[in-house]
N, CA, C and O atoms as CSV, one atom per row, in Angstrom:
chain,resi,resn,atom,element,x,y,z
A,1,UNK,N,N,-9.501,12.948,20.111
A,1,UNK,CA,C,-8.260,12.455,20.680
A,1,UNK,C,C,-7.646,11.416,19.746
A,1,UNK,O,O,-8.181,10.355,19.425
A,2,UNK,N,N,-6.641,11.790,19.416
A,2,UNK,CA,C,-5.978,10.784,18.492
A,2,UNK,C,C,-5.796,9.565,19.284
A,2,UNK,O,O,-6.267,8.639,18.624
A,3,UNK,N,N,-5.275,9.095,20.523
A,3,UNK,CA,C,-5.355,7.781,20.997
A,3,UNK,C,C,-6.368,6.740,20.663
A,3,UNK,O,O,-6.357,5.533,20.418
A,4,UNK,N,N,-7.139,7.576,20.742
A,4,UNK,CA,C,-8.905,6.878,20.603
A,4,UNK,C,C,-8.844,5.764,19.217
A,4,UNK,O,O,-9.287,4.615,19.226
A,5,UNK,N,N,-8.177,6.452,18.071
A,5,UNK,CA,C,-8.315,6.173,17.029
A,5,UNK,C,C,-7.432,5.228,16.371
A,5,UNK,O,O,-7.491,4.826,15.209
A,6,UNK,N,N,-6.659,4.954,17.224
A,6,UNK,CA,C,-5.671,3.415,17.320
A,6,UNK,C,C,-6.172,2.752,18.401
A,6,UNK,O,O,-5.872,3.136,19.531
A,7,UNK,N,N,-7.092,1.551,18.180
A,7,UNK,CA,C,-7.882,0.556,19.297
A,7,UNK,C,C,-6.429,-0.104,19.814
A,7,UNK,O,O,-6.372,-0.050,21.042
A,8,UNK,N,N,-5.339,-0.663,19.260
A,8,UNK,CA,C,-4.567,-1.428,19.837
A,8,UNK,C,C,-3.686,-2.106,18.984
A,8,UNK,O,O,-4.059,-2.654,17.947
A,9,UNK,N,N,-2.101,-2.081,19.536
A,9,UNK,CA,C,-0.834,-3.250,18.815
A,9,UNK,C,C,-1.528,-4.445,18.391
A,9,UNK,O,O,-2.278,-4.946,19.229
A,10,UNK,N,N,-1.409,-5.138,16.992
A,10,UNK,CA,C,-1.404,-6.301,17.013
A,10,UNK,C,C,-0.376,-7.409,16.910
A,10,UNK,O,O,0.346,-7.611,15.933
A,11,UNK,N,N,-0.392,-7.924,17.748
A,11,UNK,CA,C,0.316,-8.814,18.700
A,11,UNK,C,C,0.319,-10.391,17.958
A,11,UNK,O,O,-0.306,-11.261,18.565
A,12,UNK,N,N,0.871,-10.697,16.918
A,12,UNK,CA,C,0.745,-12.294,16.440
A,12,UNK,C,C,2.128,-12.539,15.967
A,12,UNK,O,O,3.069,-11.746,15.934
A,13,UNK,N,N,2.073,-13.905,15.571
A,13,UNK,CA,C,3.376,-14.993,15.239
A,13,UNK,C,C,3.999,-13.912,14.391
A,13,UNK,O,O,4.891,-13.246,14.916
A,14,UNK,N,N,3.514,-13.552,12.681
A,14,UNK,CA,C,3.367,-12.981,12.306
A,14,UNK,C,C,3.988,-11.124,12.319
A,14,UNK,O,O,4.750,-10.536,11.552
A,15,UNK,N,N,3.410,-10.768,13.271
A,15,UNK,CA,C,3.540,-9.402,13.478
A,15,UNK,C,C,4.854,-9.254,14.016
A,15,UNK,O,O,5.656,-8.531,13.425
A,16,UNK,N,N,5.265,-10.020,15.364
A,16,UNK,CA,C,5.994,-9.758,15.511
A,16,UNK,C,C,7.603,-10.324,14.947
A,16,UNK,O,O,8.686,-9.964,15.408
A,17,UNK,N,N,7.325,-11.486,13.615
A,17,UNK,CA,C,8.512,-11.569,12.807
A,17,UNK,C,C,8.287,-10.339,11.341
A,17,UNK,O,O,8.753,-10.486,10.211
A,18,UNK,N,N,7.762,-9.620,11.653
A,18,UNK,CA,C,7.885,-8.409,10.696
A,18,UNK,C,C,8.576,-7.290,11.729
A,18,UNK,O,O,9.307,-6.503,11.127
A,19,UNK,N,N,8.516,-7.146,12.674
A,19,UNK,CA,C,9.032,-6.308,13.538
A,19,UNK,C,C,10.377,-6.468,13.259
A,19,UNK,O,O,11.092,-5.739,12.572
A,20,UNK,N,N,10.704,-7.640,13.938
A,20,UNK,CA,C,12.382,-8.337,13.947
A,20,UNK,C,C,13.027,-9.003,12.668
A,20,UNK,O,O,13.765,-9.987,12.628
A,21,UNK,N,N,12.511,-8.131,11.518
A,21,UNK,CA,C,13.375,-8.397,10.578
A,21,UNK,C,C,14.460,-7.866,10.161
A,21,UNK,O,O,14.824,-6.717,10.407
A,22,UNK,N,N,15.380,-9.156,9.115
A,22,UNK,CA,C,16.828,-8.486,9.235
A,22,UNK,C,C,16.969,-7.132,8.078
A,22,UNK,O,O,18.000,-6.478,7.920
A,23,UNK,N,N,15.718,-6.922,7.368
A,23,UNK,CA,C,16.180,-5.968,6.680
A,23,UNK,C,C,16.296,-4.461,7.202
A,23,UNK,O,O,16.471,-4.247,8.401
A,24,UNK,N,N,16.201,-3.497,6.339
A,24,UNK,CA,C,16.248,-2.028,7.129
A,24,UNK,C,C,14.721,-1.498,7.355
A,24,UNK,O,O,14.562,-0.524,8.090
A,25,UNK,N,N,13.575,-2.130,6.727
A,25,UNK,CA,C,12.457,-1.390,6.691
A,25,UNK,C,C,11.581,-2.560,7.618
A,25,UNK,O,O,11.267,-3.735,7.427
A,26,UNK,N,N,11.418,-1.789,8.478
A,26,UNK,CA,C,11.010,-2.916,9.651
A,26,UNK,C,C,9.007,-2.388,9.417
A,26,UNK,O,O,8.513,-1.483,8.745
A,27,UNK,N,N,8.591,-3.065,9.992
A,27,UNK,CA,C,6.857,-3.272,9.384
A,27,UNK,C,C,5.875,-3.614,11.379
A,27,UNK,O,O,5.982,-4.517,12.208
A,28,UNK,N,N,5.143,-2.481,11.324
A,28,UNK,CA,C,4.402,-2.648,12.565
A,28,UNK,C,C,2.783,-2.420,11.876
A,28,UNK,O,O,2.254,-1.865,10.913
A,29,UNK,N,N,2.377,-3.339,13.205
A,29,UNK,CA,C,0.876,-4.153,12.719
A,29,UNK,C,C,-0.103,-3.233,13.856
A,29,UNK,O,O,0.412,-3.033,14.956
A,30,UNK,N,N,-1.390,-2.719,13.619
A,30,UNK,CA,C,-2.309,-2.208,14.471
A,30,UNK,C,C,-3.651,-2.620,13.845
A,30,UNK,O,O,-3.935,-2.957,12.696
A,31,UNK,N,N,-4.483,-2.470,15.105
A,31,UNK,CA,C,-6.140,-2.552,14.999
A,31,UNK,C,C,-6.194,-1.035,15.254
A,31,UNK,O,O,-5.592,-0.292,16.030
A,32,UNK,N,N,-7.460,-0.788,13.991
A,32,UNK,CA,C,-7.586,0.771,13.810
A,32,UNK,C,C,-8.784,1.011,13.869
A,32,UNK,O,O,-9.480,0.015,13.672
A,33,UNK,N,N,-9.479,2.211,14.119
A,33,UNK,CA,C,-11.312,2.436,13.826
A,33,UNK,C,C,-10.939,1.658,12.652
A,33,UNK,O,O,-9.788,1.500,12.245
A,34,UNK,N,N,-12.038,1.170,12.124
A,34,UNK,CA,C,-12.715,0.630,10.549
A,34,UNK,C,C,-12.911,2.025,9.705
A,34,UNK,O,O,-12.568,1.865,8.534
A,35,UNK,N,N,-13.187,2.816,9.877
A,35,UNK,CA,C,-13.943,4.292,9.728
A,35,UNK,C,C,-12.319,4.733,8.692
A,35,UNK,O,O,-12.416,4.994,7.493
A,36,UNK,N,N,-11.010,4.737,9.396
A,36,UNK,CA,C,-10.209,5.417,8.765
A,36,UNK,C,C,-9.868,4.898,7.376
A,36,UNK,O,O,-9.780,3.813,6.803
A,37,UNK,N,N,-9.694,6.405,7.066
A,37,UNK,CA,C,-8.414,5.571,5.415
A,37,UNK,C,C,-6.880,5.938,5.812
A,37,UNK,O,O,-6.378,6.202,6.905
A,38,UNK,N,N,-6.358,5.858,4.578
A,38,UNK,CA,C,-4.605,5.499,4.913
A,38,UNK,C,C,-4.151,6.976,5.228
A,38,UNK,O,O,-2.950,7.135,5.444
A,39,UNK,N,N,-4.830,7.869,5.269
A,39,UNK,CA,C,-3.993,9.407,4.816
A,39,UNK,C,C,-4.294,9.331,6.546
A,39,UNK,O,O,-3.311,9.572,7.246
A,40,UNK,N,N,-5.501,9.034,7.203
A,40,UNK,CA,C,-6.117,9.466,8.633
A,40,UNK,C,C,-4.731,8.710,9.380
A,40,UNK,O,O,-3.890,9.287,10.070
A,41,UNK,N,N,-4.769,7.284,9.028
A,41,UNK,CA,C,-3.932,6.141,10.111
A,41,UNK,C,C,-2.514,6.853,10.123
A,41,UNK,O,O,-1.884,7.030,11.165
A,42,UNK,N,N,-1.817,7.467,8.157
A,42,UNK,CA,C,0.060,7.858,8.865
A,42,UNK,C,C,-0.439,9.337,9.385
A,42,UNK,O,O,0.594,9.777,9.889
A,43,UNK,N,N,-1.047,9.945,9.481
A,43,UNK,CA,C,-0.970,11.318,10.229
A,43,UNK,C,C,-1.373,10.997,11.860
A,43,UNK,O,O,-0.864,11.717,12.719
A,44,UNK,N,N,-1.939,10.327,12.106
A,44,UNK,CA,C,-2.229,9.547,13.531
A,44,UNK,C,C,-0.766,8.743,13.853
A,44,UNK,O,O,-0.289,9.094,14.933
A,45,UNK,N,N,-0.199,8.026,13.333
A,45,UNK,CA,C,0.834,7.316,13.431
A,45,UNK,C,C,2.009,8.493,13.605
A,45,UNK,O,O,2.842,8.590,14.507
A,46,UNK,N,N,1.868,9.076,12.818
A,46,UNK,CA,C,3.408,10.043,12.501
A,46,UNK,C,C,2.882,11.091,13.554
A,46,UNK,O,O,4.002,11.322,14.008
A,47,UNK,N,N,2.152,11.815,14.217
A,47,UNK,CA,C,1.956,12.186,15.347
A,47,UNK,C,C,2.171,11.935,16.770
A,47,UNK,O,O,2.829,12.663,17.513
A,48,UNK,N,N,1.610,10.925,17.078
A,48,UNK,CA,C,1.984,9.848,18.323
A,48,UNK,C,C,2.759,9.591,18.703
A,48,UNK,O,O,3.092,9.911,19.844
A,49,UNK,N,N,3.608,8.691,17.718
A,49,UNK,CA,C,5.095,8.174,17.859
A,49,UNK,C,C,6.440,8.719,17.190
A,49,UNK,O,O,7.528,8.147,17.245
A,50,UNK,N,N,6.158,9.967,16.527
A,50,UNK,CA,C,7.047,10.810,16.109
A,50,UNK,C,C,7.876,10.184,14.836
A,50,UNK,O,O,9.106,10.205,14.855
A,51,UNK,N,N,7.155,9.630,13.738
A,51,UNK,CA,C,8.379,8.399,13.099
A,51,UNK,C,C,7.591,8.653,11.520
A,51,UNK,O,O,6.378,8.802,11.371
A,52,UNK,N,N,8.709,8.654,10.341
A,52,UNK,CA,C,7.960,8.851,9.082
A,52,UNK,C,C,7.792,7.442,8.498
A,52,UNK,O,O,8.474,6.423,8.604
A,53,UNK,N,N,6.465,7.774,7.736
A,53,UNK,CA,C,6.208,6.438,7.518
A,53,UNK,C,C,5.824,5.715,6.101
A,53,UNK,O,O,4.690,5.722,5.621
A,54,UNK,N,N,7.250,4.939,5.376
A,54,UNK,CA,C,6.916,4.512,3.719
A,54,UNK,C,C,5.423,4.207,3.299
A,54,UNK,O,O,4.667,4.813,2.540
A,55,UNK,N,N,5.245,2.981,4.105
A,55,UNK,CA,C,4.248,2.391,3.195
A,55,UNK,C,C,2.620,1.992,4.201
A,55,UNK,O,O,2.690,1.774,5.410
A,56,UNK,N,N,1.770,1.973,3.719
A,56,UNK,CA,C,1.064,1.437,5.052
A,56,UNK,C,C,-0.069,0.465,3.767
A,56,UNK,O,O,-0.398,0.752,2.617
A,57,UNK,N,N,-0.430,-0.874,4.760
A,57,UNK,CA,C,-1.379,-1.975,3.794
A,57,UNK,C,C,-2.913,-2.190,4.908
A,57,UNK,O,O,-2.743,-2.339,6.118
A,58,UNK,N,N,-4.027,-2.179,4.432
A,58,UNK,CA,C,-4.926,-2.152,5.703
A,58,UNK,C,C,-5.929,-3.439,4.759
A,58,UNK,O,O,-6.067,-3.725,3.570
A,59,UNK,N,N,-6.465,-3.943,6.049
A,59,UNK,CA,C,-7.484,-4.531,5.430
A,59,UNK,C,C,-8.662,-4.882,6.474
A,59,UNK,O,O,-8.284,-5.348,7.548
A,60,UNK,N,N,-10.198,-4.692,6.258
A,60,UNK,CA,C,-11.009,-5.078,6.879
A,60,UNK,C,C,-10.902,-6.643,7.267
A,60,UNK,O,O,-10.601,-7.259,6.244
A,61,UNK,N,N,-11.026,-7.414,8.255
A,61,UNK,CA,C,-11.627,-8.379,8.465
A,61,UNK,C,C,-12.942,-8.797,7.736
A,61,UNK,O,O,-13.748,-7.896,7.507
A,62,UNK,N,N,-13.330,-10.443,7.232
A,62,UNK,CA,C,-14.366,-10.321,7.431
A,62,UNK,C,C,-15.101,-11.010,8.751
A,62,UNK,O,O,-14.654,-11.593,9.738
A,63,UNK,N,N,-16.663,-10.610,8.229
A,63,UNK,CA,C,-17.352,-11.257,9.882
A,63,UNK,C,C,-17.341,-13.094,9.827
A,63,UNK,O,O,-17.625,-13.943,8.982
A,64,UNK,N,N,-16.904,-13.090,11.065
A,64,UNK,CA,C,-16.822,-14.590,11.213
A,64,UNK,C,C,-17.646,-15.416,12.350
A,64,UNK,O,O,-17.692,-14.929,13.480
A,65,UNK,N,N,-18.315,-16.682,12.076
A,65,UNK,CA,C,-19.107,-17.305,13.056
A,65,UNK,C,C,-18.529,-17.523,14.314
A,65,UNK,O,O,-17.325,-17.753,14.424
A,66,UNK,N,N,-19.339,-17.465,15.332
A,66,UNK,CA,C,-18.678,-17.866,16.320
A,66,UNK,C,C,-19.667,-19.006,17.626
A,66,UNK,O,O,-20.408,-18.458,18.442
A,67,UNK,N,N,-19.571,-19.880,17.615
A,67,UNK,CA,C,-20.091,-20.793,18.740
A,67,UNK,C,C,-19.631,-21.241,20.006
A,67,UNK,O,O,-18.612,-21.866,20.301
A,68,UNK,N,N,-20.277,-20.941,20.489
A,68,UNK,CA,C,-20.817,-20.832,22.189
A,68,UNK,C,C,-21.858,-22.014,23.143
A,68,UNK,O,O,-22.758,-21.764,23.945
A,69,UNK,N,N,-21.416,-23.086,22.765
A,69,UNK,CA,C,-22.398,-23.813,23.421
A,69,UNK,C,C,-23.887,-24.614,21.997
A,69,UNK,O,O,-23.836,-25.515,21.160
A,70,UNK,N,N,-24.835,-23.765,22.387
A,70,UNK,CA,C,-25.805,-23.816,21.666
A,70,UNK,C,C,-26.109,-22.549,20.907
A,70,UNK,O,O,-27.043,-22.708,20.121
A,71,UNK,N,N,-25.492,-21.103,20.914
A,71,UNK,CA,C,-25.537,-19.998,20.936
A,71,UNK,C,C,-24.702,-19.758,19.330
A,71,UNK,O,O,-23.703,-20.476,19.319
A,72,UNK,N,N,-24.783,-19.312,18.593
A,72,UNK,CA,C,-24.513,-18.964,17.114
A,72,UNK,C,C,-24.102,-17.279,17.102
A,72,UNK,O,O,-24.970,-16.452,16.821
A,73,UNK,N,N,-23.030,-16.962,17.355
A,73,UNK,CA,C,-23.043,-15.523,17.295
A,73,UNK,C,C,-21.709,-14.850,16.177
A,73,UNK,O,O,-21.105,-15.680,15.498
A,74,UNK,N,N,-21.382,-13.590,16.068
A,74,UNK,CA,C,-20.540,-13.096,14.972
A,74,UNK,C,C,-19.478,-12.384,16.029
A,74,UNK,O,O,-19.750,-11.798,17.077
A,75,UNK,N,N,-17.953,-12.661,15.314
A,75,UNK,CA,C,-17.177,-11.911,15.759
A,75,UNK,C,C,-16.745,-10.782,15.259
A,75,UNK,O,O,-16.460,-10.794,14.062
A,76,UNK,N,N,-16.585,-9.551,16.004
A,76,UNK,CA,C,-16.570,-8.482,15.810
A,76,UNK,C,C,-15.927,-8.107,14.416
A,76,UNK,O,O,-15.096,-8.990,14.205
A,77,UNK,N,N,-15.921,-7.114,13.255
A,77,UNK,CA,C,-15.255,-6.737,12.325
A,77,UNK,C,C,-14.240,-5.700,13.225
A,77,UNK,O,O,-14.498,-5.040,14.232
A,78,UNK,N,N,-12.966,-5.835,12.437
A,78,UNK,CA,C,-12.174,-4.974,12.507
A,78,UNK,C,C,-11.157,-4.581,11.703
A,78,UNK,O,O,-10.994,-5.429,10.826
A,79,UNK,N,N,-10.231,-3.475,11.588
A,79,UNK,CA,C,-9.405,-3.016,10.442
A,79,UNK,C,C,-8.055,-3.343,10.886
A,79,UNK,O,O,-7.607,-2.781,11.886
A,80,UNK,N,N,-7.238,-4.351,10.123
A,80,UNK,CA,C,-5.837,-4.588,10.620
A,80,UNK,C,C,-5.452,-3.205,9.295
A,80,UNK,O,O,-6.024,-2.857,8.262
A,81,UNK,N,N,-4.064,-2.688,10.104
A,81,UNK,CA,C,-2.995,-1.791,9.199
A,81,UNK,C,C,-1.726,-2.331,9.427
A,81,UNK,O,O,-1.197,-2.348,10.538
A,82,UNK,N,N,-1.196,-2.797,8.347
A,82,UNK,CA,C,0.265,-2.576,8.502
A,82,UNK,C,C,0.928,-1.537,7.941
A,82,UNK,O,O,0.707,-1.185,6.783
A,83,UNK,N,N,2.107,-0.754,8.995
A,83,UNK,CA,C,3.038,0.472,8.732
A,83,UNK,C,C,4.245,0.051,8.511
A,83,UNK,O,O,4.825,-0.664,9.328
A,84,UNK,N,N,4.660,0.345,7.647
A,84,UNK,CA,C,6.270,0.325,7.038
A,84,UNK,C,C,7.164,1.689,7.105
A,84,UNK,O,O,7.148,2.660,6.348
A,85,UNK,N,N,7.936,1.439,8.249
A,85,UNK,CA,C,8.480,2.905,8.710
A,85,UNK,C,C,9.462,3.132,7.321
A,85,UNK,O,O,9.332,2.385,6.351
A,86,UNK,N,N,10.724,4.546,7.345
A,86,UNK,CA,C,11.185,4.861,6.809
A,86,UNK,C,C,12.662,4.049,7.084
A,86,UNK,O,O,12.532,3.621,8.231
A,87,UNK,N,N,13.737,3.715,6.683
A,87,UNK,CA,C,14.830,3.329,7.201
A,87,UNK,C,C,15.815,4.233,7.815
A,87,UNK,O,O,16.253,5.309,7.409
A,88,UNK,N,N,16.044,3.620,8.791
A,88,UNK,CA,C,16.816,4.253,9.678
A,88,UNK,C,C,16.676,4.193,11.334
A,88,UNK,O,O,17.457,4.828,12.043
């Protein structure tokens, strides 16, 4: 199922002043499996939402500490993508 394979919009300060920019090539941000490369994410993308797509930039997270009290634990890795639609 292609849904599966887009975990979710990412949603920051950031993301969404790439959305609402004044130029013509507007730029949307997702959390993706880690697993994909760029050819998997625009054929998933250009499927879904029906839209062609210039450019796309991805990058793993790395793992980061996380504390809890007395508790020392890691926050999850994940793959940000940014998509750069076509203009228009």
């Amino acid at each position: 199922d292609l849904l599966t394979l887009i975990k979710s919009p990412l949603i920051t300060e950031k993301s969404v002043s790439l959305v609402n920019r004044a130029l013509n090539r507007k730029q949307y941000s997702f959390i993706v499996d880690k697993s994909m490369t760029k050819e998997e994410i625009k054929y998933v993308i250009e499927k879904i939402f029906n839209v062609k797509i210039f450019k796309i930039n991805t990058m793993i997270l790395p793992r980061k500490k996380k504390r809890v009290g007395k508790f020392i634990g890691n926050k999850a890795v994940y793959k940000k993508a940014y998509i750069s639609l076509n203009e228009g």
